[in-house]
TORKOL-4160 file (C-alpha; in steps of 0.2 Angstrom, whole numbers, padded with zeros to 4 digits, m for minus):
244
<pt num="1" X="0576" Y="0731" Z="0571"/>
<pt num="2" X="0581" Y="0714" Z="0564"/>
<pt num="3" X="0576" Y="0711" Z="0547"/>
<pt num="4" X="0568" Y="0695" Z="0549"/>
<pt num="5" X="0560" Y="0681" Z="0536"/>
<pt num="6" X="0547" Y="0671" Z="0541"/>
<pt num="7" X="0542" Y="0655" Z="0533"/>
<pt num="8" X="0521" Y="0654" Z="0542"/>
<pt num="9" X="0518" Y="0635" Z="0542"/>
<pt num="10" X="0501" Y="0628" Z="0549"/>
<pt num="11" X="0488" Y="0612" Z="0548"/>
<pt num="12" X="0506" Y="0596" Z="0547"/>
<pt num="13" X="0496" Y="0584" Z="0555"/>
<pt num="14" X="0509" Y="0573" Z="0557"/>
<pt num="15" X="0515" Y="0570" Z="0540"/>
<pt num="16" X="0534" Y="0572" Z="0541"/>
<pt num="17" X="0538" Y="0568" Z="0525"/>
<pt num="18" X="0527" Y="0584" Z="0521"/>
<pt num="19" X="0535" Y="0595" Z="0536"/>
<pt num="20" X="0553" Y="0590" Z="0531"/>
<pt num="21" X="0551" Y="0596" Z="0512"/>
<pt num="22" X="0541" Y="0611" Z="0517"/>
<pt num="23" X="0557" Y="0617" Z="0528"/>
<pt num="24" X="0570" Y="0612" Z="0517"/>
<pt num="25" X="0561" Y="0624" Z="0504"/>
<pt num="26" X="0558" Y="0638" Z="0517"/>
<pt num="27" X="0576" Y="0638" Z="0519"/>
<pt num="28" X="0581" Y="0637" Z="0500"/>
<pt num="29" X="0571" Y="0654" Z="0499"/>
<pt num="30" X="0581" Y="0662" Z="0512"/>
<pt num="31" X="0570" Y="0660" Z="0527"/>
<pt num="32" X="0575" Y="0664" Z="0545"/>
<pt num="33" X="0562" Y="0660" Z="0558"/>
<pt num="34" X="0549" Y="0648" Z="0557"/>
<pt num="35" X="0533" Y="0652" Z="0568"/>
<pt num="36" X="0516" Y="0639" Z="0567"/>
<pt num="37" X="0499" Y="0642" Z="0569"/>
<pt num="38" X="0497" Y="0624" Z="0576"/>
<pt num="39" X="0489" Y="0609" Z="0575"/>
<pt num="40" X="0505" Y="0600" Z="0572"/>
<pt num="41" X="0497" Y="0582" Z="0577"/>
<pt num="42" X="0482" Y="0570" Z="0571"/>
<pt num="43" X="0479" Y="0563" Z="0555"/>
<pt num="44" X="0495" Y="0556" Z="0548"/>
<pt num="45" X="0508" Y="0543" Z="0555"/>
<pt num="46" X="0520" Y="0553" Z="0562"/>
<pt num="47" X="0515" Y="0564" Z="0578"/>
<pt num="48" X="0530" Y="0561" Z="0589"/>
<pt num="49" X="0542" Y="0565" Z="0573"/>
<pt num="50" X="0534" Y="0579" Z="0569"/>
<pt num="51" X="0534" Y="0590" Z="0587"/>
<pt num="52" X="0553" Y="0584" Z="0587"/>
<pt num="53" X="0557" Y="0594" Z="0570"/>
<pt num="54" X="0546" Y="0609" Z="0578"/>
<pt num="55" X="0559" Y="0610" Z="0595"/>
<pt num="56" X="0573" Y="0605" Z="0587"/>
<pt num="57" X="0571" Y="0621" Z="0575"/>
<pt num="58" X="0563" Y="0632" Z="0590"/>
<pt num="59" X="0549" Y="0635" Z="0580"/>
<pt num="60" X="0536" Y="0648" Z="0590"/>
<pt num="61" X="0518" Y="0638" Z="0590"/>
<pt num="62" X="0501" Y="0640" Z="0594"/>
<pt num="63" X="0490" Y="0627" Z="0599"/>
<pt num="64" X="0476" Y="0619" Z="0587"/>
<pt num="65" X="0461" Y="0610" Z="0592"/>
<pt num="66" X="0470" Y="0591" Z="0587"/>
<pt num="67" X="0486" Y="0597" Z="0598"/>
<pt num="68" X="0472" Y="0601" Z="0611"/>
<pt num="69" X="0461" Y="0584" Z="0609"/>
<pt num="70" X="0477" Y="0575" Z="0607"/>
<pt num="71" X="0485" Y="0579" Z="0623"/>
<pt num="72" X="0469" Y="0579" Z="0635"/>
<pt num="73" X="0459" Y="0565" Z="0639"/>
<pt num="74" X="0440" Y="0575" Z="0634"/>
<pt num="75" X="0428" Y="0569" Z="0626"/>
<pt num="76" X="0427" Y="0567" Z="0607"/>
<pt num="77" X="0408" Y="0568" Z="0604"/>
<pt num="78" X="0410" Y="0584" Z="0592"/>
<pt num="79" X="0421" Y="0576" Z="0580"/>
<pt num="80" X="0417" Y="0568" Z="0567"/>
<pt num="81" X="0420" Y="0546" Z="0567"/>
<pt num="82" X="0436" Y="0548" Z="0555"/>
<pt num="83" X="0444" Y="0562" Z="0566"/>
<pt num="84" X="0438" Y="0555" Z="0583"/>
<pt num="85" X="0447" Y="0538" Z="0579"/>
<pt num="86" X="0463" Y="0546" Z="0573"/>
<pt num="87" X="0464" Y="0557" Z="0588"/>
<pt num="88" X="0463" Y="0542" Z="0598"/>
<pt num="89" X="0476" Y="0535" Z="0588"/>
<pt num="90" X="0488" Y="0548" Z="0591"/>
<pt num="91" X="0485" Y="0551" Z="0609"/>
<pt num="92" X="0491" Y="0531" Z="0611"/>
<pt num="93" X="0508" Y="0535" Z="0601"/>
<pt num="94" X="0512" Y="0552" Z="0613"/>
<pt num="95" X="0524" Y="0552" Z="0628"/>
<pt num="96" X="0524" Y="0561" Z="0644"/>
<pt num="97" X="0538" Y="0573" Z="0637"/>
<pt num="98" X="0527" Y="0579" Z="0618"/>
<pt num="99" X="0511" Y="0580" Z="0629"/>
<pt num="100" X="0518" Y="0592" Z="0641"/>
<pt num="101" X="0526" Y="0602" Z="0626"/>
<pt num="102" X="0508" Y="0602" Z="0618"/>
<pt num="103" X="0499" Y="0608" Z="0632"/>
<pt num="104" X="0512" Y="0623" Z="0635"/>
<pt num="105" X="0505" Y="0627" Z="0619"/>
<pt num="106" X="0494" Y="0644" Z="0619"/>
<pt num="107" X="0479" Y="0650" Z="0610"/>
<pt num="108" X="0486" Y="0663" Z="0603"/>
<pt num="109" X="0503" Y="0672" Z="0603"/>
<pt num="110" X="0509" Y="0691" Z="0597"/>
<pt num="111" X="0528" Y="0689" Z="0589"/>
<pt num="112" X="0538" Y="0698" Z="0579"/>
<pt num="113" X="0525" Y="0713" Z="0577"/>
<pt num="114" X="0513" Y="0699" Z="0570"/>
<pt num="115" X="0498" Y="0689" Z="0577"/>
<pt num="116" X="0498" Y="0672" Z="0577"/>
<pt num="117" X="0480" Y="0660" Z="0580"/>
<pt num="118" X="0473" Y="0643" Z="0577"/>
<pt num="119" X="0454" Y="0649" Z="0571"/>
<pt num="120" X="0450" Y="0665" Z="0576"/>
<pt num="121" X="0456" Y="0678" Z="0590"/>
<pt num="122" X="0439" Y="0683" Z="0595"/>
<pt num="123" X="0437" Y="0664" Z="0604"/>
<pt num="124" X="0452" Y="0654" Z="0599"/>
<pt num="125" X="0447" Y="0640" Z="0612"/>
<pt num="126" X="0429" Y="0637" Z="0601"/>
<pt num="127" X="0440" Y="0634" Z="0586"/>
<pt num="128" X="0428" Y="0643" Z="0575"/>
<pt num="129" X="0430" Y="0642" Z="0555"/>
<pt num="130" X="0431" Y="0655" Z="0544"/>
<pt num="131" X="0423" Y="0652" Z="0527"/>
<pt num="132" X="0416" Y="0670" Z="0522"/>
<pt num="133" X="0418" Y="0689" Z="0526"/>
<pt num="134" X="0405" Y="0685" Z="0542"/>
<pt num="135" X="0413" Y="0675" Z="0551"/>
<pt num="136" X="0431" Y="0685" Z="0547"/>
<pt num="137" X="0422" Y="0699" Z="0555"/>
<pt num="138" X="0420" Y="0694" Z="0573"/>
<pt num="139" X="0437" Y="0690" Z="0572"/>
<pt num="140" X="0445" Y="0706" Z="0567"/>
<pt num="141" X="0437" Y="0714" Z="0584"/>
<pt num="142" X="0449" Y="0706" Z="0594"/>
<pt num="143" X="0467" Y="0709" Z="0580"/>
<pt num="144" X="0476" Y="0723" Z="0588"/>
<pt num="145" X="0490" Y="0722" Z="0575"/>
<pt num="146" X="0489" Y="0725" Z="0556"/>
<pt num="147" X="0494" Y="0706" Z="0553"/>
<pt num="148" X="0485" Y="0691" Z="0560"/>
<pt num="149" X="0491" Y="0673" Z="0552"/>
<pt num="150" X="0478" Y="0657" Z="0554"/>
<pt num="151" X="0475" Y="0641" Z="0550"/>
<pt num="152" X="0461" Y="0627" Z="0553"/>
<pt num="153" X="0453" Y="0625" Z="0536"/>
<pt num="154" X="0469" Y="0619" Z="0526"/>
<pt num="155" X="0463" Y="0633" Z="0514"/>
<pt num="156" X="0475" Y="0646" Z="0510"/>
<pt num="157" X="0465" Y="0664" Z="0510"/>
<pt num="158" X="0468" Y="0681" Z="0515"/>
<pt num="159" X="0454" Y="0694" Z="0525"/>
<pt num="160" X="0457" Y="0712" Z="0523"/>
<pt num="161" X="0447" Y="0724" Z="0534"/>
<pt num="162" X="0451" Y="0743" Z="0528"/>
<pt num="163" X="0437" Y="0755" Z="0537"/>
<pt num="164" X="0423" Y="0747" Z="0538"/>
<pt num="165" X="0425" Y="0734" Z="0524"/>
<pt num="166" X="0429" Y="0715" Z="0524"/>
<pt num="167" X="0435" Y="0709" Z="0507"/>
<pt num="168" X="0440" Y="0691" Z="0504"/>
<pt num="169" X="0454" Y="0687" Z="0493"/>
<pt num="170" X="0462" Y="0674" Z="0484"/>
<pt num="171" X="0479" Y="0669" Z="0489"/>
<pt num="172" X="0494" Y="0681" Z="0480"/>
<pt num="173" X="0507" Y="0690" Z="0486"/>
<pt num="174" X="0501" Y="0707" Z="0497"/>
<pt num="175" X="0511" Y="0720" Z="0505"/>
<pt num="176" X="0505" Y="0726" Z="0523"/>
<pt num="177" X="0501" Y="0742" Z="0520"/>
<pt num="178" X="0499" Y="0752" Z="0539"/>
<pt num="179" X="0480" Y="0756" Z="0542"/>
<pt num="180" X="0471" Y="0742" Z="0535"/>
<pt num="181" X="0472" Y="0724" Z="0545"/>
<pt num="182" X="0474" Y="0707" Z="0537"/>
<pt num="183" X="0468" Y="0689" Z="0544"/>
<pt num="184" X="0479" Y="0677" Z="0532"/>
<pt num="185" X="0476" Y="0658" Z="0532"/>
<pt num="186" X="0491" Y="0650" Z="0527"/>
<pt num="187" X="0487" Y="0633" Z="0521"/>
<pt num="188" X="0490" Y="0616" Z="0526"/>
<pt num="189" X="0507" Y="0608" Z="0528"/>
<pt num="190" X="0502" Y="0590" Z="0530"/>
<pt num="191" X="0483" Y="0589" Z="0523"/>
<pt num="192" X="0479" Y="0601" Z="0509"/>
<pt num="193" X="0460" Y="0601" Z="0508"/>
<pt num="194" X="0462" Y="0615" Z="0490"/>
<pt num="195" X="0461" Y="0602" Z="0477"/>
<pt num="196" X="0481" Y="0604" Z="0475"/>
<pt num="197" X="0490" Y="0590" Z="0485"/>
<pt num="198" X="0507" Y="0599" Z="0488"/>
<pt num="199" X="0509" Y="0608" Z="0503"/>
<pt num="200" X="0507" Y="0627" Z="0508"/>
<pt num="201" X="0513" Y="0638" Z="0517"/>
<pt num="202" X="0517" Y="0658" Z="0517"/>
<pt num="203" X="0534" Y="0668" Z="0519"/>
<pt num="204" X="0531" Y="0687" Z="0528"/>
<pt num="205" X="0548" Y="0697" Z="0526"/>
<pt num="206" X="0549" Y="0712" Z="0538"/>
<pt num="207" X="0558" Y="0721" Z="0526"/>
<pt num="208" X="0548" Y="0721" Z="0512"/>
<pt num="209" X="0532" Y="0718" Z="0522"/>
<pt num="210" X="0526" Y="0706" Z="0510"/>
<pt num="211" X="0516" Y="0691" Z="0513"/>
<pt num="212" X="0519" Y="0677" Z="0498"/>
<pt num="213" X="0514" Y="0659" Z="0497"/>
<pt num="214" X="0522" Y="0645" Z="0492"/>
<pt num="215" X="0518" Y="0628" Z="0486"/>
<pt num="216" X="0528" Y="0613" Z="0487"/>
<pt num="217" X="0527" Y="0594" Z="0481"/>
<pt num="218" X="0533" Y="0581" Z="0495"/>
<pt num="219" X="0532" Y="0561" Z="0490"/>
<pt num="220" X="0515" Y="0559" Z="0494"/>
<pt num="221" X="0519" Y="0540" Z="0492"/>
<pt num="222" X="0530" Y="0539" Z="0506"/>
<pt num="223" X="0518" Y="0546" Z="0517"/>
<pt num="224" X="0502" Y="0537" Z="0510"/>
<pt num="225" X="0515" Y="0521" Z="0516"/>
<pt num="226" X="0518" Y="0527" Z="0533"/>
<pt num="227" X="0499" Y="0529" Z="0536"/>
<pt num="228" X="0493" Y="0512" Z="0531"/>
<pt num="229" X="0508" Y="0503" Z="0540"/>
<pt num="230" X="0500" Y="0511" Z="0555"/>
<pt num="231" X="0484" Y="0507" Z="0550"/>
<pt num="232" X="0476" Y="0522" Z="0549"/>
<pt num="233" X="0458" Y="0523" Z="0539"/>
<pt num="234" X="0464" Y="0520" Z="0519"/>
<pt num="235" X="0451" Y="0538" Z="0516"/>
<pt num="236" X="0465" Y="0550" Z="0525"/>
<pt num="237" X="0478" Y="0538" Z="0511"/>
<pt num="238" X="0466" Y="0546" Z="0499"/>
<pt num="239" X="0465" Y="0565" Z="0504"/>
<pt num="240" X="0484" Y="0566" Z="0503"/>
<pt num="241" X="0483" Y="0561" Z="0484"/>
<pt num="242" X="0469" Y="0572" Z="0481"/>
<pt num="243" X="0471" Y="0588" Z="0492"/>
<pt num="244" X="0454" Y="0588" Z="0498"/>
């Protein structure tokens, strides 16, 4: 088997400046492969740049629920006013060619002897969060393999179901261990929502079978530009300096 290292990115949202020191720091650390558990659009100024650096790399992706709302013309009556007027946004600055690419996009994928979803496996296409060991649970039903990356909440976490018991824990470096099954959330790229305004994402080596996270500053400035030149709402300016 080929000994591969995997930089797990998830939740860009369109921030290049973000997406580009994120990968220059995954391949700093030696990494090999880069895989996405989507939602690569939406939010920040730079959709179309942003799905360019994920073909260009080859990078293996799942589909999130802005890559979804972006690229179909449904209804935007769940989302909130600031996300519902972004994604409008972003559906106006995509081509024919990035929304063919985004609706090739699946729920889910199994790669690498890894797991990779949006929310959760149990009904990826409901985009479910998971906030608690509850909601972690009807999720763990449906993973086959011992490891399952996620995204959705911009919150770096890791699940770990051993037996019969779900235990939540803070983001560190773990080794998967065979028996037990992890449900890792792997940050956000582009929009941090953990108090901490540099990006996050997590390295898994099949060698080592070690999950680790890494945080990285990006000029937050050159992005906070790039959103208000295209006029998008001065709060989403705010997030990026805040991480939350």
């Amino acid at each position: 088997m080929i000994e591969k290292k995997y930089a797990v990115l998830g939740d860009i949202h369109g921030n290049i400046d973000a997406l580009n020191a994120v990968i220059d720091d995954a391949r700093n650390k030696g990494v090999t492969d880069f895989v996405s558990v989507g939602d690569i659009v939406g939010y920040n100024a730079c959709p179309v740049e942003c799905i360019k650096v994920f073909r260009d790399l080859g990078c293996i992706t799942v589909r999130g629920n802005h890559d979804h709302y972006c690229s179909y013309d449904e209804s935007l009556d769940d989302f909130q006013p600031l996300a519902a007027s972004v994604i409008a946004w972003t559906r106006r600055q995509l081509n024919e060619e990035c929304i063919k690419w985004l609706h090739d996009l699946p729920y889910s994928k199994s790669f690498g002897g890894f797991m990779l979803v949006h929310s959760t496996l149990d009904m990826p296409e409901n985009w479910g969060y998971v906030f608690d060991t509850l909601a972690a649970e009807a999720h763990f039903n449906y993973q086959t393999l011992s490891l399952c990356f996620h995204g959705h909440t911009h919150v770096p976490m890791i699940y770990k179901k051993e037996h019969d018991t779900i235990m939540r824990v803070e983001p560190c470096k773990v080794k998967v261990s065979f028996g037990p099954k992890y449900f890792i959330n792997v940050g956000s790229v582009g929009q941090p929502r953990n108090n901490d305004p540099r990006s996050t994402y997590a390295i898994y080596s099949t060698k080592t079978r070690e999950v680790e996270f890494a945080r990285v500053e990006y000029d937050v400035d050159s992005a906070i530009a790039r959103n208000r030149k295209a006029g998008l709402p001065d709060r989403l300016s705010l997030r990026l300096k805040l991480g939350r």
